[in-house]
N, C-alpha and C positions, 0 to 999 in steps of 0.2 A: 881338480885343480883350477883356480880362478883362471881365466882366460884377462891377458894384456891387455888393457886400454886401448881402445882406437883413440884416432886422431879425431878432435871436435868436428861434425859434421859440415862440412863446408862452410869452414867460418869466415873465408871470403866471401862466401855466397850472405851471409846473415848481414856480415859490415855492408853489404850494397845495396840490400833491401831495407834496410836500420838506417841509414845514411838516406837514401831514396825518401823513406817515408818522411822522417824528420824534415827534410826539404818541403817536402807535400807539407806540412804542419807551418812551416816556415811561411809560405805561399800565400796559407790559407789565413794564418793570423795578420802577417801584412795587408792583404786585401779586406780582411775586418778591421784596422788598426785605420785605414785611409778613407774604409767609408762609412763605420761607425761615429757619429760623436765624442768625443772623448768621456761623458758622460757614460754613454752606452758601452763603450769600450770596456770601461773603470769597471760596469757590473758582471759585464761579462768575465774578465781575468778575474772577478772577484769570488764568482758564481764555478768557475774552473777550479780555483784554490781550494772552495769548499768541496767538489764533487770528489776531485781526487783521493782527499782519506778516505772520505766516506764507500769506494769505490774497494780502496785497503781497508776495511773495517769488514765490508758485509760477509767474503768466504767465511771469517774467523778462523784462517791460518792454514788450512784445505788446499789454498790455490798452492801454495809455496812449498807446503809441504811432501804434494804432491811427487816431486822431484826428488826427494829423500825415499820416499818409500816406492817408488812405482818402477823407478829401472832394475832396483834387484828382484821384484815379482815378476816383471817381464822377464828378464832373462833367463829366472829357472822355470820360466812358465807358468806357476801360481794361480792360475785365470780367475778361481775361486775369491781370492786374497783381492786382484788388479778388480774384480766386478763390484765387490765389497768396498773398495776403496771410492769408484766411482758413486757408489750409492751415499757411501757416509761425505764425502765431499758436497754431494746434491743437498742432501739433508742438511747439513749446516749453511749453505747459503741461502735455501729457502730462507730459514731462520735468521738469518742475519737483515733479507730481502724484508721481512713480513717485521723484524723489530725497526728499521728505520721508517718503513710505511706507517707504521703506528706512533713513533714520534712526531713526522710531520703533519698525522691529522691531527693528532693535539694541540700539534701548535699554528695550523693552517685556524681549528676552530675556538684553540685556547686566548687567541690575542686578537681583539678589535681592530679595526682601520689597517688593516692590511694592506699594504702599495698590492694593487691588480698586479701588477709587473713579477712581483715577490713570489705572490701566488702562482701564478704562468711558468717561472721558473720550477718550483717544485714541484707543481704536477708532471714537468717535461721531465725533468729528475727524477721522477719515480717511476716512467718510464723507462727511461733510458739506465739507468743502474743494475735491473737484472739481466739486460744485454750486455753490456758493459761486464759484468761477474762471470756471466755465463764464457762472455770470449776470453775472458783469462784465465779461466776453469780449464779451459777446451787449449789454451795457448800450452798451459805446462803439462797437460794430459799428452798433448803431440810430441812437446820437448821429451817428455820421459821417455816416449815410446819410439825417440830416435828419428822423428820428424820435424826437426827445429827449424830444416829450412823454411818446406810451406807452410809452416805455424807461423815464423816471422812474418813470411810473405802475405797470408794477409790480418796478420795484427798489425806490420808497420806502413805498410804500403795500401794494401785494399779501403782500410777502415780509413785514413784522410783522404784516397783519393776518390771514395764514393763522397765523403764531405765536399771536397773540392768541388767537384761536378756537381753536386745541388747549388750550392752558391753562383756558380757561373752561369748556370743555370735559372736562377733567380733574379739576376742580375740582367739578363740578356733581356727578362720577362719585366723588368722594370720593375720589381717589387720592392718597397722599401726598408732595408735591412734595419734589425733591432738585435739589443741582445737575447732575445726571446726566442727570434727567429735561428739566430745562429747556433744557438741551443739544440735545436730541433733539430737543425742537418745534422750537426752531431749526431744526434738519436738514432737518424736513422744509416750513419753510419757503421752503430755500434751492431743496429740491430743485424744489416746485413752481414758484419765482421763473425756475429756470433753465429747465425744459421749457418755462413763456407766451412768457418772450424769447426762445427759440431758435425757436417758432412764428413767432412775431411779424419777427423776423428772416431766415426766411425768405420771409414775404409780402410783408418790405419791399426787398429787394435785386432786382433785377431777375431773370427767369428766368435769362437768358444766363450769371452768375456761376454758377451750378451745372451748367451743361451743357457751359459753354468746359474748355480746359485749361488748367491753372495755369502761370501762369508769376512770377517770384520774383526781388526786385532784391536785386545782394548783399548793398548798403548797407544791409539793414533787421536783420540780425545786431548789428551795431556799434551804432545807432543807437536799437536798445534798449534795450541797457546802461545809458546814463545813464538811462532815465525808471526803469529797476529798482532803480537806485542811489538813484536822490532820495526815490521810493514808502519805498524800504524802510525809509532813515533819518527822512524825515517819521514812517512808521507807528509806528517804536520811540521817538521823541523821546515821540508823544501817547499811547504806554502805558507806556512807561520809568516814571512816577509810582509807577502803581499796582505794577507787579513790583517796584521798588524800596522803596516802603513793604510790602511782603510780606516779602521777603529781610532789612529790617534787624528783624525781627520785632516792625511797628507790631500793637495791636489790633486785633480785625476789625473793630468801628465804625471804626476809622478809616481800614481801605479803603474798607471799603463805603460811608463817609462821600465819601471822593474821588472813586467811582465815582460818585456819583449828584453828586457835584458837577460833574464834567467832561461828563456827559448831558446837562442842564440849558442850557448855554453851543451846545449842537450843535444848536438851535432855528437858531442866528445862522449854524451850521458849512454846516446845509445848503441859508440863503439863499444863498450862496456855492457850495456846491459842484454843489449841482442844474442850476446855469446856467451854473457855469464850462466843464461837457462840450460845452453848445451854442455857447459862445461861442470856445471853442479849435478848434471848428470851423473858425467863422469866424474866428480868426485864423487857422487853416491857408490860405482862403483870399487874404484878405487880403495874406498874404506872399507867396502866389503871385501877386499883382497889384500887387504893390509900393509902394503907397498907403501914406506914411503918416498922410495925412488921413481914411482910413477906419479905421486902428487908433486912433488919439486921438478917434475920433470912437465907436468900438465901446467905449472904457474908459468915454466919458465915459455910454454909454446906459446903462452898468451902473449907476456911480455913482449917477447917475441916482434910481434905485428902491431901489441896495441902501444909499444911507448911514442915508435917513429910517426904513429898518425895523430898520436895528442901532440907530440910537439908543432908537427905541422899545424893543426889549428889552434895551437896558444899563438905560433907566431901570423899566423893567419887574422886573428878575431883585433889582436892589437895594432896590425898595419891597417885595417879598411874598420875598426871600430865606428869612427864617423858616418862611412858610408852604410853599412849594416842598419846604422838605428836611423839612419835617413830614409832610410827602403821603408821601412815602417809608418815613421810621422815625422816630420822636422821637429816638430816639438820634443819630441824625445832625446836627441841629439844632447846635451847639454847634463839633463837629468839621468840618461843614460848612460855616459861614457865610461865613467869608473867603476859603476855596478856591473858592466859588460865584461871590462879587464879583472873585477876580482873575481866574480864568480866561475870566468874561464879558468883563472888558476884553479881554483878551489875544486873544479871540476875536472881538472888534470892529474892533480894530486888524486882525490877520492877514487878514481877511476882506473889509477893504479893499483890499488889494494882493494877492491870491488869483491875481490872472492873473498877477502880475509873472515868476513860474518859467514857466510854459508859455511863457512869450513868449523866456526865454532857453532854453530846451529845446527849444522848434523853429527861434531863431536860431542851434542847432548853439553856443549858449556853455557847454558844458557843464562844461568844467574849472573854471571859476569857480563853477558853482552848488554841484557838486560838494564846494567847497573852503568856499564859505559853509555850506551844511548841514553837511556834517563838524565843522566850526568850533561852529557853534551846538549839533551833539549832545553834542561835545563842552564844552561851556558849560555843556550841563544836567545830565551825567552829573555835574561837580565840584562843583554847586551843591548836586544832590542827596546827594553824599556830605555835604556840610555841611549840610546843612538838613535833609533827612527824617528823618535822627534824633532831632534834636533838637528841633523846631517840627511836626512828622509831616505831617499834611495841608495845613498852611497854608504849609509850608516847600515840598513839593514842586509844592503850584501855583504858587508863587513861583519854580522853578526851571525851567519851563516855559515860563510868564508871560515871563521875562528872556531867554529863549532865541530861542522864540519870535518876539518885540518885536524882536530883536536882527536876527534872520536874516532874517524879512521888510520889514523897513525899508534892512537893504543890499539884497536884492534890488530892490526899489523902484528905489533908487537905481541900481544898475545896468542896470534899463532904461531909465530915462532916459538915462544915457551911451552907453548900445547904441541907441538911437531916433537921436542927432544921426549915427550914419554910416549908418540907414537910408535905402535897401534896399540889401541886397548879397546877389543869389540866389546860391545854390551851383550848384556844376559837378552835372549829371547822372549819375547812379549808374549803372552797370553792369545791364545785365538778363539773364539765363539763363533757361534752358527746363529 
């Protein structure tokens, strides 16, 4: 007989470490923001935008997935199945690793007159990406296997605040900062992030997953597709802004204005998303137990704790707005203000219904989510042709904002209509040796 739900693994412990880090992040960008150039600032949040998909791109679906299939192999023990999983998750990110390597030496030796600076940046990038995969690999591996605290701990906290410390560090040494260089402590924040959780992830899994022989179900091929598919269009939707206000050739205050506007609102991003890894757990469980008074009963523990703390920072971000984007650069102040105020909605709202996609993503509804996000990227792609030109920062958080608002109140909605013909488990998937 399934065994009941526990309660999400100390999800005050996750908001404090998720909250903690974000601040670290907060720190670390203001002190690039004041003594970078604005120039240099502009390539950097430019160079951020672009790593991020690409970042969601290279598991192809493995990382996310991971959390759908690995807590009910743990639980009944499976070691066979959890070893197998680990192998086929490695193997596609190599592949994902070795196909982005191969685009950029194309285009490192496909295009002439290359800015040095361009180059510097991508070679740092292709470092720093398979650390980067490897600690997000290693973050939902922990989550699955019921360690979501120290997986937060140092995915949100460790990896900015070894950042941190290089820069203060640099700074103390008198070295002259670039966006090239800030690049780099990143790197080597990722890398140290990724060697603690892969330690960490090894003490937490059982010996016998390393000793057994893998064995690999066919269906987890397919099955990743969609979480690759929704990762990648969510990640280009929340930097789509900032490359778009670049490309129609907005000022650099006014990137770097959005940038630090759209950081700011990620206070609220990662009460949400710190806890969404534990709790997609346990809806992975959940579904395997067919309850659906433990899944209304699991949204409502969320809501729970997280409406009273977004409202607190909606009304938080609109009383000290000014002061916030001051902390940063004066010049941002101005170009900042309303893109600060809508994107905190926008990020209050979403963050309310944050489980609603995981919930159609391991109910196998994928065509329809598929077809909402597509819908909504495209929503913000037309908005932003109209608006970032002409209104620059405040138009394209406005394009976001409505996209956004749009896409996660249908999904909402359609977990509601997907809950009335719960449960309906799926046929068993094939397994190979």
């Amino acid at each position: 007989m399934p065994q009941p739900i526990r309660d999400v693994e100390g999800p005050w412990r996750l908001v404090v470490f998720a909250v903690a880090g974000q601040l670290l992040i907060v720190v670390l960008t203001a002190r690039l923001a004041s003594d970078l150039s604005l120039e240099a600032f502009e390539a950097y949040a430019v160079a951020v935008a672009v790593f991020v998909p690409l970042v969601a791109v290279v598991p192809l679906g493995t990382d996310k997935l991971a959390l759908r299939v690995l807590p009910p192999l743990l639980e009944r023990g499976e070691w066979a199945l959890v070893s197998g999983y680990i192998r086929f998750a490695s193997r596609h990110a190599c592949l994902g690793i070795g196909s982005i390597g191969i685009f950029g030496l194309l285009w490192i030796f496909g295009v002439r007159d290359q800015n040095p600076d361009a180059v510097a940046i991508f070679a740092i990038a292709a470092l720093v990406i398979p650390a980067a995969v490897t600690a997000h690999l290693a973050l939902e591996a922990l989550t699955a296997s019921g360690s979501a605290v120290i997986a937060t701990f140092v995915f949100r906290v460790v990896i900015p605040g070894v950042t941190l410390t290089q820069l203060i560090v640099l700074q103390l040494l008198g070295f002259q900062l670039t966006a090239v260089i800030a690049l780099a402590i990143w790197g080597a924040g990722w890398l140290a992030g990724a060697l603690l959780l892969l330690l960490c992830l090894r003490k937490s899994f059982p010996s016998q997953v390393f000793r057994i022989r893998p064995a690999e179900k066919i269906g987890w091929r397919s099955a990743a597709w969609p979480f690759w598919t929704y990762r990648l269009l969510v990640a280009l939707m929340a930097q789509a802004a900032i490359m778009a206000l670049y490309w129609c050739g907005a000022p650099a205050k006014t990137v770097g204005a959005y940038a630090v506007a759209a950081l700011v609102p990620g206070l609220m991003l990662v009460l949400s998303t710190s806890t969404n890894r534990a709790y997609s757990r346990e809806i992975a469980l959940v579904l395997e137990s067919g309850s659906l008074a433990d899944l209304r009963n699991l949204a409502w523990r969320r809501w729970r704790w997280l409406v009273p703390c977004l409202i607190a920072l909606v009304l938080a971000v609109f009383a000290f707005s000014r002061s916030l984007l001051a902390w940063f650069r004066p010049e941002f102040i101005e170009e900042g203000l309303w893109p600060i105020r809508i994107l905190t909605l926008a990020s209050a709202f979403t963050m309310t219904f944050g489980l609603a996609p995981t919930v159609l993503k391991f109910r196998d509804r994928n065509r329809v989510l598929f077809r909402t996000v597509a819908a909504s990227a495209a929503l913000q792609v037309l908005m932003l042709l109209l608006l970032a030109p002409r209104f620059g920062a405040t138009g394209a958080a406005l394009s976001y904002a409505v996209s956004a608002v749009v896409m996660y109140g249908w999904l909402a909605k359609l977990v509601e209509d997907e809950l009335r013909s719960f449960p309906v488990k799926p046929a068993p998937d094939g397994v190979r040796k």
